[in-house]
C-alpha positions in Angstrom: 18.6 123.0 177.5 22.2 123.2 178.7 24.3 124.5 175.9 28.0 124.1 177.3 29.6 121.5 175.4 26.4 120.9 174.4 25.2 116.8 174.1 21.7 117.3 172.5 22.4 116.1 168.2 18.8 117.4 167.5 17.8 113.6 165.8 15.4 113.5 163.6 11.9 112.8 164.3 11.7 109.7 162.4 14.7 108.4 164.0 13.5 108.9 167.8 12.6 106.0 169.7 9.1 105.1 171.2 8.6 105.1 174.9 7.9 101.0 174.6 11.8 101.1 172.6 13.8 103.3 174.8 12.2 101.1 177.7 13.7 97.6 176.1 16.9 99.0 175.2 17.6 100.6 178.8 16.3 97.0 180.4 19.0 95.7 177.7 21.5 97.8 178.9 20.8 97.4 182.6 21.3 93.9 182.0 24.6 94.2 180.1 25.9 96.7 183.2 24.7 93.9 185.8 27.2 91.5 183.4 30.1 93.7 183.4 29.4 94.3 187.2 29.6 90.4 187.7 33.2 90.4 186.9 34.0 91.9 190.0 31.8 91.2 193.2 33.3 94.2 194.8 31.1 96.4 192.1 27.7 95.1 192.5 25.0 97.3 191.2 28.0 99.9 190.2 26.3 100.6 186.9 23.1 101.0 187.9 24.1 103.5 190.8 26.5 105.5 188.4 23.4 105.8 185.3 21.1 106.9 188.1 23.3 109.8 190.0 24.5 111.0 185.9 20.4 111.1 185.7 20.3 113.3 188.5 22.7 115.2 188.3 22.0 116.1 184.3 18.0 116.4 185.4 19.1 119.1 187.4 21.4 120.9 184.9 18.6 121.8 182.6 19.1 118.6 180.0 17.0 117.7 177.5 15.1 114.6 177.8 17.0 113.2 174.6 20.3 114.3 176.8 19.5 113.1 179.9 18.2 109.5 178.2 21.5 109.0 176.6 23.6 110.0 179.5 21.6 107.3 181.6 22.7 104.4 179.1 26.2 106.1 178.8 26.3 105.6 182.9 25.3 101.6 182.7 27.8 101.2 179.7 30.7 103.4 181.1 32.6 99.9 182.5 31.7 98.1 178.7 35.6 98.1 178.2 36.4 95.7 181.7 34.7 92.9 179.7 38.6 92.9 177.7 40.5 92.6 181.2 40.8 89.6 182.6 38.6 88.7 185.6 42.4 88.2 188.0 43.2 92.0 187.4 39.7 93.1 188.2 39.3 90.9 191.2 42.8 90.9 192.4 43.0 91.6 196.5 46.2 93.2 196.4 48.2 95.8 194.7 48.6 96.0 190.5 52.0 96.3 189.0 52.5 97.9 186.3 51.1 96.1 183.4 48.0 95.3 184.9 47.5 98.9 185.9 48.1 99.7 182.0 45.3 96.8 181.6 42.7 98.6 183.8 44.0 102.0 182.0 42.7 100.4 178.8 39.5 99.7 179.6 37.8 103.3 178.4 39.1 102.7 174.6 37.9 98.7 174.6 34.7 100.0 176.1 34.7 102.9 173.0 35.4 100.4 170.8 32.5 98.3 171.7 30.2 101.1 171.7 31.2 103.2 168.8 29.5 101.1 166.3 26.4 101.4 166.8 24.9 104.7 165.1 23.3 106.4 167.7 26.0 105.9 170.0 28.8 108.0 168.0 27.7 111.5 167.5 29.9 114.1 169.2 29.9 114.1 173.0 27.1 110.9 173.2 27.7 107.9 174.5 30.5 106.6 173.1 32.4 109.8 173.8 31.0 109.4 177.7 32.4 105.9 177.8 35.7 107.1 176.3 36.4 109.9 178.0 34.6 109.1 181.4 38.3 109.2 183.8 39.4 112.5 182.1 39.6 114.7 185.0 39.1 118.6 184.5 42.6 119.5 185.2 44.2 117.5 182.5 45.7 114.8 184.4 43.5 111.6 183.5 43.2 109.6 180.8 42.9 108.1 178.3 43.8 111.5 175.9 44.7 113.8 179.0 42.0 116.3 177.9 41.1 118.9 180.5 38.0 121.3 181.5 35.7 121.8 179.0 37.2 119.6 176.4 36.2 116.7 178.1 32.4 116.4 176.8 29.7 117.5 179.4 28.3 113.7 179.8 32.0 112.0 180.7 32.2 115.2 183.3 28.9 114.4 184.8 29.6 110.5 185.1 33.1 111.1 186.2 31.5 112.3 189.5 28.9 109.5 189.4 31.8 107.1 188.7 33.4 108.2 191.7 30.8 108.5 194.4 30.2 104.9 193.3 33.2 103.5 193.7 34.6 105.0 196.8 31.2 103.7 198.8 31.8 99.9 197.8 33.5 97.9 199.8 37.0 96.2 198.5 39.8 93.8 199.3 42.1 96.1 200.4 39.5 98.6 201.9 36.1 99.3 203.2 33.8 101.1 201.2 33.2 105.3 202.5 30.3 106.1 203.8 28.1 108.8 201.7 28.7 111.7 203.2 32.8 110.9 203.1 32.5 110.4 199.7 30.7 113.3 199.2 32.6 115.5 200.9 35.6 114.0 198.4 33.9 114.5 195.3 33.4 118.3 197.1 37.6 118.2 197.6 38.0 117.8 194.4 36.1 120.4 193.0 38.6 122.0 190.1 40.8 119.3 189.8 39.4 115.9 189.6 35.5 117.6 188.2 34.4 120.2 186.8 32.9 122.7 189.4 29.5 123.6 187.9 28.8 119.7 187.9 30.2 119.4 191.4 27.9 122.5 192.3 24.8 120.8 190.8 25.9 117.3 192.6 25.4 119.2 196.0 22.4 120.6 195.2 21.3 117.6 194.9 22.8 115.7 197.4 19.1 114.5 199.1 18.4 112.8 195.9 21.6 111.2 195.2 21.6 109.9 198.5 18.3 108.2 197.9 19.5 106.7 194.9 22.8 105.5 196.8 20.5 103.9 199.9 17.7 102.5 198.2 19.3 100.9 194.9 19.5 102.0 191.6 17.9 100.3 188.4 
């Protein structure tokens, strides 16, 4: 079990959810990420792709099956907030001024606040953390609370990278989408700055996988 900014709560056993359950609610969830990807048609499949890579990527850090469950539905929540912005903003084909930059800005708290009610989703560095703190980057300069390196909790690190790959391979307005190995040469770029280096390091050691994911679909 990985114990650096450690995500496992230790539930108890009468709490934990049968494999019939934790099926539903990540079908559930899917669906609500499929929704939030609907607002945009640039970002089809975005949640799907970004819960699947976090899965990887925190299969292959050592995380606990409880962990890596909880960072999968963190991954096809992390855009929850976008439902708040209003669908011109996110499907806009030119620049953002300011205050609809400070709309898309917002979207990690609105998404924490739909998340944080429910139980389960609150503890310290699970998903509702993930959600809010998923564009921190590891030097300090993201947002929403400018927290750098290992204050950021270990799931929002590992889906910042998943975030990322994601978004730079879809096609936009105002740009075509990477191809995978630009993108993962980027997320490699940015080793340090943007993410946190041992989750970059695990990213590549995965890359096959990931790739997979990225070709084939992700649900």
């Amino acid at each position: 079990m990985y114990k650096g900014n450690k995500l496992d709560q230790n539930p108890e056993p009468h709490t934990a959810m049968n494999s019939n359950d934790s099926e539903i609610l990540r079908q559930l969830l899917l669906s609500l990420g499929n929704a939030i990807d609907a607002k945009d048609r640039g970002t089809r499949h975005h949640s799907g792709e970004v819960a699947r890579v976090a899965e990887a990527i925190g299969w292959a850090m050592g995380l606990s099956n409880h962990d890596v469950r909880w960072l999968h539905m963190a991954g096809l929540l992390h855009d929850v907030g976008k439902i708040g912005i209003p669908d011109s903003v996110l499907t806009k084909p030119g620049p953002l001024d300011d205050k609809e930059w400070k709309l898309i800005f917002s979207h990690p708290e609105k998404g924490d606040a739909i998340v944080r009610p429910v139980g389960e989703f609150s503890k310290p560095g699970s998903v509702a953390d993930m959600v809010l703190h998923h564009h921190e980057r590891f030097d300090g300069s993201g947002y929403p609370k400018g927290l750098k390196g290992d204050e950021i909790p270990l799931g929002a690190r590992i889906i910042s990278v998943a975030d990322t790959l994601s978004t730079m391979m879809q096609d936009r307005p105002y740009r075509k989408g990477r191809s995978f190995e630009e993108a993962s040469k980027e997320v490699l770029r940015c080793s340090g700055t943007a993410y946190d280096p041992q989750v970059v390091e695990t990213f590549m050691a995965v890359l096959d996988d990931i790739r997979h994911i990225m070709e084939n679909g992700a649900e």
